[in-house]
C-alpha positions, 0 to 999 in steps of 0.5 A, a space after each residue: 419230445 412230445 410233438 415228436 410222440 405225437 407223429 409218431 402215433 398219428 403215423 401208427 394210427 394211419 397204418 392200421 386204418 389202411 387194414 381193410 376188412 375184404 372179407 365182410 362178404 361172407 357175412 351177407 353169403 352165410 346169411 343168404 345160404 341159412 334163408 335159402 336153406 331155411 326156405 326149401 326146410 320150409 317148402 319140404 315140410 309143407 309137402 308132407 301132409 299128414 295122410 289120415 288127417 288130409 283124408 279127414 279134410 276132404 271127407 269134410 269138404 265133401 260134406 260141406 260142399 258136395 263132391 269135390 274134384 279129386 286134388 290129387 292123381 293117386 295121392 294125398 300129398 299136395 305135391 307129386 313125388 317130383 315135386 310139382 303140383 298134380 294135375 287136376 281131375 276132372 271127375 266127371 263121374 262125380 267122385 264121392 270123395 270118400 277116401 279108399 283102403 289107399 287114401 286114395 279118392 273114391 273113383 275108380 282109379 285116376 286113369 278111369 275117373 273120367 266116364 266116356 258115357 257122362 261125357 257123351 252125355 254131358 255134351 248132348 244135354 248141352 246141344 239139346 239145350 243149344 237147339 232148344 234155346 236157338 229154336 226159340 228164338 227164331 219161332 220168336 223171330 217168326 211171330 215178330 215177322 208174321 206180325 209185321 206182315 200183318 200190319 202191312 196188310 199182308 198176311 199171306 205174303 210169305 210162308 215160313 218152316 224150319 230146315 236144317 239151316 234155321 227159319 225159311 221165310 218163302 215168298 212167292 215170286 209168280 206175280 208177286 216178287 217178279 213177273 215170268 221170266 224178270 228178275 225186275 222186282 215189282 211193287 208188291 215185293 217191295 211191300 213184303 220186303 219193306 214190312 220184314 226188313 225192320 225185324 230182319 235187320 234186328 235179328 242177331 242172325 246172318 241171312 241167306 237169300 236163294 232164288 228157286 225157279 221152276 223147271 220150264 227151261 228158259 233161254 233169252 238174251 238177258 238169261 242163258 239159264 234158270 241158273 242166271 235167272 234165279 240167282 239175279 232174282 236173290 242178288 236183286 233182293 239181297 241188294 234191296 234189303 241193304 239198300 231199303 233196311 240197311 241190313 250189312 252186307 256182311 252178314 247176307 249172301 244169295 245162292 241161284 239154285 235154278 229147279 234143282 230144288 222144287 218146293 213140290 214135285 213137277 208132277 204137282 199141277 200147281 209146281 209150275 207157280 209153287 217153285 217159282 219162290 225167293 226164300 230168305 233163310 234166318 240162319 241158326 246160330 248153332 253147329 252144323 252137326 246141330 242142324 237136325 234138330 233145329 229142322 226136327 223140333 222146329 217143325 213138330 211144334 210150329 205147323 200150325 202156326 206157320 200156315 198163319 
């Protein structure tokens, strides 16, 4: 009787353990849904800032650190009605941060808070000082090559202005670079090229190498044109730079402008030896439309020091 009692109960205890409990993911779910909804409680009521003391907020900060960016477009809240965060302002009249009637920010409005008179403005200080620190650094760039001339026992080797493009460096190339009519370089040129080619190669800047001639026509079989002339001449000097200084090719380049830009007019007695020139441009590392100013301010405060 008893081990027949016994199965008996073992049996029963086996039916109920096969009464699985399917339903214990509605626990997990219940608690996922009270975080969640516990998070956007949390997230709405940090969006909803007391007015008058965000207001007493900024005043603070404008005290402690000047005037501030505007924080909001139009509003207090951290958050927009949608419920992203504001664009920022870029305040450039420079808001006071002194809240309004509003409790809005103290410009003049968030579509008006931008000045188009500061922005010019702005823009402009940061080209004159573009201008200002790129001339400097060529009028550097022409003592450090005036120096090396000198050493070189060639002071008058080369003369030197500004331009639109930056610092020209002009060298002469009747008797000096080239013989009439050749674009063969001569001893003398080499000697002008060898003392500047050490500060040239130094320089952060790119060069660019043009050759000029006068305005006698000349046709032989070497040379159909002034074009070809002028242009072998820079391509020669430009080649020797690399080969003498090792200067990269790629930051040089050569432009044969033949006589169509004379150093003085034709009318000029001397415009025959004068023209006939090889520049090398230390180009100016700033925007085309700053290009004036280099030529403006370079010359007005280098004239004596370039006829050195």
């Amino acid at each position: 009787m008893s081990g027949g009692g016994g199965g008996k109960r073992r049996g029963h205890e086996e039916e109920h353990e096969e009464h699985e409990n399917h339903e214990r993911w509605l626990v997990s779910y219940a608690d996922m849904m009270t975080l969640l909804m516990v998070l956007f409680i949390v997230l709405f009521a940090i969006s909803q800032v007391d007015e008058k003391k965000f207001a007493e907020l900024k005043t603070g900060l404008a005290t402690g650190f000047g005037a501030p960016a505007q924080i909001l477009e139009g509003g207090s809240s951290l958050l927009d009605a949608g419920g992203a965060v504001a664009p920022d302002d870029p305040n450039v009249a420079g808001s006071s941060g002194k809240s309004t009637t509003d409790g809005t920010s103290g410009s003049s409005g968030a579509q008006g808070s931008v000045n188009p008179q500061a922005v010019a403005n702005l823009a402009k200080q940061q080209q004159e000082a573009q201008v200002k620190g790129e001339v400097n650094n060529l009028k550097k760039a022409q003592k450090d090559l005036q120096k090396a001339l000198q050493k070189a026992g060639l002071k008058n080797g080369a003369t030197f202005r500004f331009d639109e493009r930056g610092l020209v460096v002009t060298i002469a190339t009747d008797n000096v670079l080239f013989d009439s009519g050749s674009a063969v370089l001569q001893p003398r040129g080499e000697r002008i090229l060898r003392a500047l080619g050490p500060t040239l190669r130094a320089l952060p800047n790119n060069l660019s190498v043009d050759g000029h001639t006068n305005n006698i026509p000349i046709h032989t079989a070497q040379f159909a044109n002034n074009w070809e002339l002028s242009g072998l001449r820079a391509s020669n000097v430009l080649t020797y730079m690399h080969d003498s200084d090792a200067i990269p090719y790629g930051r040089m380049s050569f432009t044969g402008y033949g006589d169509t830009e004379p150093r003085v007019p034709v009318s000029n007695p001397r415009s025959v030896v004068l023209n006939r020139r090889v520049e090398i441009v230390v180009l100016a590392r700033v925007d085309d439309s700053a290009g004036r100013a280099i030529d403006n301010l370079g010359n007005s405060s280098s004239s004596s020091s370039t006829d050195n």
